[in-house]
C-alpha positions as CSV (number, residue, x, y, z in Angstrom):
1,X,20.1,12.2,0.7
2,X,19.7,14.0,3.8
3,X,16.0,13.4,4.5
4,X,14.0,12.8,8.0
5,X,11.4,10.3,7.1
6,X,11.5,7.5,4.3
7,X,8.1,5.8,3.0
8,X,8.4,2.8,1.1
9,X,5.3,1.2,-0.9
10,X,4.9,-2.4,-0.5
11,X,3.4,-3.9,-3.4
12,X,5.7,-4.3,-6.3
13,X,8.2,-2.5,-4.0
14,X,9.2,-4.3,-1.0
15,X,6.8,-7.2,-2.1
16,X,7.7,-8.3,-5.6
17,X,4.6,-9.3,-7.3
18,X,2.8,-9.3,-10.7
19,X,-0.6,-7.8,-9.9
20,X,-2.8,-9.0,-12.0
21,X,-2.0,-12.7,-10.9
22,X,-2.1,-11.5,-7.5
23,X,-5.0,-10.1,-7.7
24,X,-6.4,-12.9,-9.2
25,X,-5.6,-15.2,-6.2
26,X,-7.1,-12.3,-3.9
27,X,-10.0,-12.7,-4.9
28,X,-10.8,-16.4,-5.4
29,X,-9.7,-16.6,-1.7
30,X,-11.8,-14.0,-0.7
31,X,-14.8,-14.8,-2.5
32,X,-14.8,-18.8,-0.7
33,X,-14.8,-16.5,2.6
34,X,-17.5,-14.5,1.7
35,X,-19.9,-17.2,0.1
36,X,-22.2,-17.5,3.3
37,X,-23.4,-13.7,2.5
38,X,-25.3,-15.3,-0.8
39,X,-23.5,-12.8,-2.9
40,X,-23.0,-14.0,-6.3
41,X,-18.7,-14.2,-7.0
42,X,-18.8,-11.8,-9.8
43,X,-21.2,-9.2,-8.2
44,X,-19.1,-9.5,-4.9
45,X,-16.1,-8.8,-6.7
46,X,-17.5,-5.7,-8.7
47,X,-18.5,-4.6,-4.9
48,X,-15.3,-4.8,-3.7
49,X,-14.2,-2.4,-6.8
50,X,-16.7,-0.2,-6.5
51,X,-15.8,0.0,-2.9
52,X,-12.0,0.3,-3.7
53,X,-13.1,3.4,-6.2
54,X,-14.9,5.3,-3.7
55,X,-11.8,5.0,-1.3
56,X,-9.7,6.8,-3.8
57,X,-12.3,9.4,-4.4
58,X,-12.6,9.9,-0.5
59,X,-12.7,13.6,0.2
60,X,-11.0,12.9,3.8
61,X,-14.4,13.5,5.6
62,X,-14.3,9.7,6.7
63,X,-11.7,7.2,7.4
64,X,-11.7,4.7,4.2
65,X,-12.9,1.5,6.1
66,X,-16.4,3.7,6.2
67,X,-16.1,4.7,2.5
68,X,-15.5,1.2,1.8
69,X,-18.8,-0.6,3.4
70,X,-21.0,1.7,2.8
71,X,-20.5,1.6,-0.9
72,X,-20.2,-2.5,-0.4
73,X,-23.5,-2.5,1.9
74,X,-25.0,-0.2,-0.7
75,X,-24.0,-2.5,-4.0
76,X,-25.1,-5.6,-2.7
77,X,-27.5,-5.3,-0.2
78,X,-25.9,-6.8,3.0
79,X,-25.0,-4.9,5.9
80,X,-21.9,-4.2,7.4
81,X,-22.3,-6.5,10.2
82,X,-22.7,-9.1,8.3
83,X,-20.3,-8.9,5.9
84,X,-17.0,-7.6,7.7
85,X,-16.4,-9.8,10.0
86,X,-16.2,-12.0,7.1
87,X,-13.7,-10.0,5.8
88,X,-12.5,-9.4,8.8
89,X,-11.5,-13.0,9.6
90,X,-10.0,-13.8,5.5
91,X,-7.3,-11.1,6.3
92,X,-6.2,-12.8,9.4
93,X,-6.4,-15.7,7.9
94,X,-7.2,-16.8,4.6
95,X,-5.2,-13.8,2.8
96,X,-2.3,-16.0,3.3
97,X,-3.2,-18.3,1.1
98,X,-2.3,-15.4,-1.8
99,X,1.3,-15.8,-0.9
100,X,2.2,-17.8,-3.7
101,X,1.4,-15.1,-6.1
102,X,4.0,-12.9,-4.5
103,X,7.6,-13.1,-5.1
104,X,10.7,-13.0,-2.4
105,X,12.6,-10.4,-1.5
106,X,15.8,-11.1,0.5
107,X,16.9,-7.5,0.2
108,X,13.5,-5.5,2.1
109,X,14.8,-5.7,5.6
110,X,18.1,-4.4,4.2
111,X,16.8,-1.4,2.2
112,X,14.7,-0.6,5.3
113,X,17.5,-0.9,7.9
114,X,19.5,1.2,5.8
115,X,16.6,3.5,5.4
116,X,16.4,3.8,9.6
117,X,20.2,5.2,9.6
118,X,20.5,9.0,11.1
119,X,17.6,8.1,13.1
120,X,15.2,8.7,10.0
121,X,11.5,7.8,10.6
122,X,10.2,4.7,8.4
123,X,6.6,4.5,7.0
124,X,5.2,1.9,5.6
125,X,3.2,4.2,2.5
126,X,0.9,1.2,1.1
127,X,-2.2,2.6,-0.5
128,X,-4.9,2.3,2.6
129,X,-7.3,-0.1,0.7
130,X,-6.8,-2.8,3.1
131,X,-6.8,-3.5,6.9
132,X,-3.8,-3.2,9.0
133,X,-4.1,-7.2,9.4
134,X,-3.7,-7.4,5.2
135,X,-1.1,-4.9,5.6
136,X,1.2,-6.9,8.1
137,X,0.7,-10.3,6.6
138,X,1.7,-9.1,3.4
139,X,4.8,-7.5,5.2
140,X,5.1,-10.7,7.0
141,X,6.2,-12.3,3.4
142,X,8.9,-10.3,3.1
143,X,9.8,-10.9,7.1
144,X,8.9,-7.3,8.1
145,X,6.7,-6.7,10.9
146,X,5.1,-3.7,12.1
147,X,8.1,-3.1,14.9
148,X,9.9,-2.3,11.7
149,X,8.1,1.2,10.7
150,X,7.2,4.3,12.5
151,X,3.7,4.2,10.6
152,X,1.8,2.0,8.5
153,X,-0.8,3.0,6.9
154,X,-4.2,1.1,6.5
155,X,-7.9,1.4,5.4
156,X,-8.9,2.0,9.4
157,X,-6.7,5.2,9.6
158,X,-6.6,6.9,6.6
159,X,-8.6,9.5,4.7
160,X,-7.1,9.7,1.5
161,X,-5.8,7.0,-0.7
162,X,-2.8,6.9,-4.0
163,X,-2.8,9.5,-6.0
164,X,-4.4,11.7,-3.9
165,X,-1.2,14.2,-3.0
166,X,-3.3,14.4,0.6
167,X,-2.6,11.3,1.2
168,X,1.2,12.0,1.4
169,X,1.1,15.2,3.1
170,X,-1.2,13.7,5.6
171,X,1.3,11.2,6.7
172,X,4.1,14.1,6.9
173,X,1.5,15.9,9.7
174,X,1.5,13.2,11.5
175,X,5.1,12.1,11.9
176,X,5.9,16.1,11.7
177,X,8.1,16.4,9.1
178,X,7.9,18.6,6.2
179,X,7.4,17.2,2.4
180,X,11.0,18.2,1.4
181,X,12.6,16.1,4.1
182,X,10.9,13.0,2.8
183,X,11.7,10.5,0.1
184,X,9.2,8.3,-1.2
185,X,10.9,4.7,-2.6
186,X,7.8,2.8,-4.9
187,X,7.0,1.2,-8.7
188,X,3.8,3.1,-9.7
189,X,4.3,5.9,-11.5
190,X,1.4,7.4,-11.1
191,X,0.3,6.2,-7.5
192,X,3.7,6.8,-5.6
193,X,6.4,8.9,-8.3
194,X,3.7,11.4,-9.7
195,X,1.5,11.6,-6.9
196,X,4.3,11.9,-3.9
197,X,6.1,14.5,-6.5
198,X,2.9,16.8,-6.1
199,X,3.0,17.2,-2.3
200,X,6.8,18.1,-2.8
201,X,8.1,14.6,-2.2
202,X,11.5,13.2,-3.8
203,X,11.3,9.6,-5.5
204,X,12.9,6.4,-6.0
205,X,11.0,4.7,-8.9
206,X,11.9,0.9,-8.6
207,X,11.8,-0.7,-11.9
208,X,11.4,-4.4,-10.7
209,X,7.6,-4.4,-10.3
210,X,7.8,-1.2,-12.9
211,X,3.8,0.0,-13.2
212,X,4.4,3.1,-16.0
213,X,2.1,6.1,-16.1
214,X,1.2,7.3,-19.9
215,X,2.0,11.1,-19.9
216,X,4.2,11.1,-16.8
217,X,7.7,10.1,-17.6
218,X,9.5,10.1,-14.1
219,X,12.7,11.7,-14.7
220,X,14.2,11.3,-11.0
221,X,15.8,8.8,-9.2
222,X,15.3,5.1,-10.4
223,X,16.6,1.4,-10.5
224,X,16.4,-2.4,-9.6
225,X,15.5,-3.0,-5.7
226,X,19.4,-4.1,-6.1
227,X,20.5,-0.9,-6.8
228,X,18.1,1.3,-4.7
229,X,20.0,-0.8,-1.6
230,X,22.9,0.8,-3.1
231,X,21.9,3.9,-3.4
232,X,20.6,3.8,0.5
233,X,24.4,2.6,1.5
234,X,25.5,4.9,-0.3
235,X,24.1,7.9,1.4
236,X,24.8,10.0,4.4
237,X,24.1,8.7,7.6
C-alpha cells in the first residue's frame, strides 16, 4: 500500500459496537438531558432523525451543525439557544454514560500507529453527525485522543455527510492529497466501502462490526480488525 493519507471510521471500526443497542443507550441518555425543553421523548427523538436526515442530504451550502438545528428548531418548536447548550453539555458529559454499549478494542492505537508509518496523514473519517466533543469521547473509549489524527471530522466542520462521495473528496482538499493516494479502513458498506470507492478511494471493509449494503458486494480488501493490523504491518513503510 503506498498511500499518503489513511481515514479510519470509528463506529463499528475502531469502536466495536452493535448499533442498534448503542443507539438505544444514546438516546435514553440524551432524552433525560434534554427534558427541561418540554419535548415529549419520542417527538425529540424523531427531531433528532429528522435532523440527522437533513445532514446527509446537505448540499454543502452550510456546515452540518446549522442543517441540524434548524430542522430540530423547526420540528419541535424550540430554538436553538435553548436547546443546544443542552446538547451541548450531554456530549461533554452525559454521552459517557453510552460507553457500556460499546465494546473494547485493544488493537486501535496499533492499527493507527501502524497507519502513521512513512509519515502518512491520519484522519479520523466518522460521519460528521455529532460534535467534535461526541467524537473524542467516543475515541477516548478506545484510548485515542485527537493528538492521534491529522483531522477529525465533526458536525461543526463539515458540509457533507456518508455516502455523500463529497464528503471524502472534501477531506482529500483539505489535507492535499489526491483520492488515489488514500485508503479508507471502515464496516459500512455503503457509508465508507461504496461511497469512499466513488470519489476514487481504496477500502478496507472490516467485517467485525460488518454493516452489508444490498446490491453492493465489496469485492476489495477485507477482514477481522485482527487481520487489517496485519495487513498494515505488512505493508511498506
Amino acid at each position: 500500500m503506498k498511500v499518503k493519507a489513511v481515514f479510519f471510521d470509528l463506529d463499528g471500526t475502531l469502536l466495536p459496537m452493535d448499533l442498534e443497542r448503542f443507539t438505544g443507550a444514546y438516546f435514553r441518555e440524551l432524552v433525560k438531558e434534554m427534558a427541561p425543553l418540554g419535548v415529549e421523548p419520542e417527538a425529540l427523538v424523531s427531531a433528532v432523525w429528522d435532523g440527522t436526515r437533513a445532514m446527509a442530504k446537505n448540499d454543502g451550502t452550510r456546515s452540518n451543525d446549522a442543517v441540524f438545528w434548524d430542522t430540530f428548531s423547526r420540528v419541535t418548536g424550540v430554538e436553538t439557544e435553548r436547546a443546544r447548550p443542552l446538547a451541548d453539555g450531554f456530549y461533554s458529559d452525559g454521552f459517557n454514560r453510552a460507553r457500556g454499549a460499546a465494546g473494547e478494542n485493544p488493537l486501535a492505537r496499533r492499527a493507527v500507529e501502524l497507519a502513521r508509518r512513512g509519515g502518512r496523514r491520519v484522519v479520523l473519517a466518522t460521519n460528521p453527525i455529532f460534535p467534535m466533543t461526541a467524537q473524542l469521547m467516543r475515541l477516548s473509549w478506545v484510548g485515542l485522543g485527537a493528538s492521534d489524527f491529522d483531522l477529525i471530522t465533526s458536525y461543526e466542520g463539515e458540509r457533507f455527510c456518508k455516502p455523500n462521495p463529497e464528503y471524502y473528496l472534501e477531506i482529500c482538499h483539505r489535507i492535499g492529497v489526491e483520492p488515489s493516494e488514500c485508503l479508507m479502513i471502515g464496516n459500512d458498506e455503503r457509508e465508507d466501502m461504496y461511497a469512499c470507492s466513488l470519489a476514487g478511494i481504496a477500502g478496507y471493509y472490516v467485517t467485525d462490526c460488518a454493516i452489508p449494503f444490498e446490491g453492493h458486494n465489496w469485492d476489495g480488501e477485507r477482514g477481522s480488525f485482527a487481520e487489517l493490523v496485519d495487513y498494515l504491518a505488512s505493508t511498506d513503510e
